[in-house]
N, C-alpha and C positions, 0 to 999 in steps of 0.2 A: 303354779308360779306366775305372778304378774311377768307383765311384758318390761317394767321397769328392775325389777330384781335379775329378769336374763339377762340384760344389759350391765350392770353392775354385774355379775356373775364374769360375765363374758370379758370386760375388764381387767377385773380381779384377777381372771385364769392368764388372760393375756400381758400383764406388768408382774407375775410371779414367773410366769415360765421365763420372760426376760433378768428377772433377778436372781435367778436359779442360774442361768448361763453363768453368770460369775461366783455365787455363789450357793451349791447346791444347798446347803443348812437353811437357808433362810426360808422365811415362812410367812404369812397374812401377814401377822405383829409390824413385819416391816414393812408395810406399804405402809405407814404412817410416819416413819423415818422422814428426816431430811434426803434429797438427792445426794447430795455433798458427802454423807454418813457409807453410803451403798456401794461407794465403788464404781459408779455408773458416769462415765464421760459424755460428750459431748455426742458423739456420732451414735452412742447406748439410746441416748435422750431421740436422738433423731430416727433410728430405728425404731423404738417402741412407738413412737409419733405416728409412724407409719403404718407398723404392725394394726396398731388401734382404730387407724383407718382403713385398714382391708378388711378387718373382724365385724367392725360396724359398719362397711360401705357408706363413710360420710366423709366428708374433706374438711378438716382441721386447719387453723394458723400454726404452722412451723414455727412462726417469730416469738408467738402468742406463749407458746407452749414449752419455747426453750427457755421462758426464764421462771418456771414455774421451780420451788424451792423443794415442794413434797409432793410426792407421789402421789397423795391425794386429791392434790392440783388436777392432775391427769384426769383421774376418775372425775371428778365433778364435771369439767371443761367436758370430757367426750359423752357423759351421760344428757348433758343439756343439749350439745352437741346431735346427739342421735336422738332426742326427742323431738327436735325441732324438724327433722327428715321428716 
């Protein structure tokens, strides 16, 4: 496994165990959802923020990140993010 797919991996596993908190059904398919769609608030948004910087040991824009629309937002932002470490 590339160093870039554990990273994505690692993502992935970390914004699904967050959307499972609310709703265990859900599954990959959703991380393409809108945030708005998910159930996921404000302080959700800021915890996974967080989560995805202790998993990656890299420091993220909070500001940057809280007005991302899709989850997939997330994944790109912190996979550039940890490549750049």
């Amino acid at each position: 496994m590339s160093e870039i797919s554990d990273i994505e991996s690692r993502i992935t596993d970390t914004m699904l165990a967050k959307l499972r908190e609310r709703d265990p059904s859900l599954g990959p398919d959703d991380l393409t959802r809108p945030v708005a769609d998910l159930d996921l608030d404000s302080l959700d948004l800021v915890e996974l923020h967080q989560q995805l910087e202790r998993e990656l040991q890299v420091k993220g824009d909070l500001q940057e990140t809280a007005g991302f629309a899709f989850l997939d937002d997330f994944s790109n932002y912190f996979v550039k993010l940890a490549n750049r470490e």
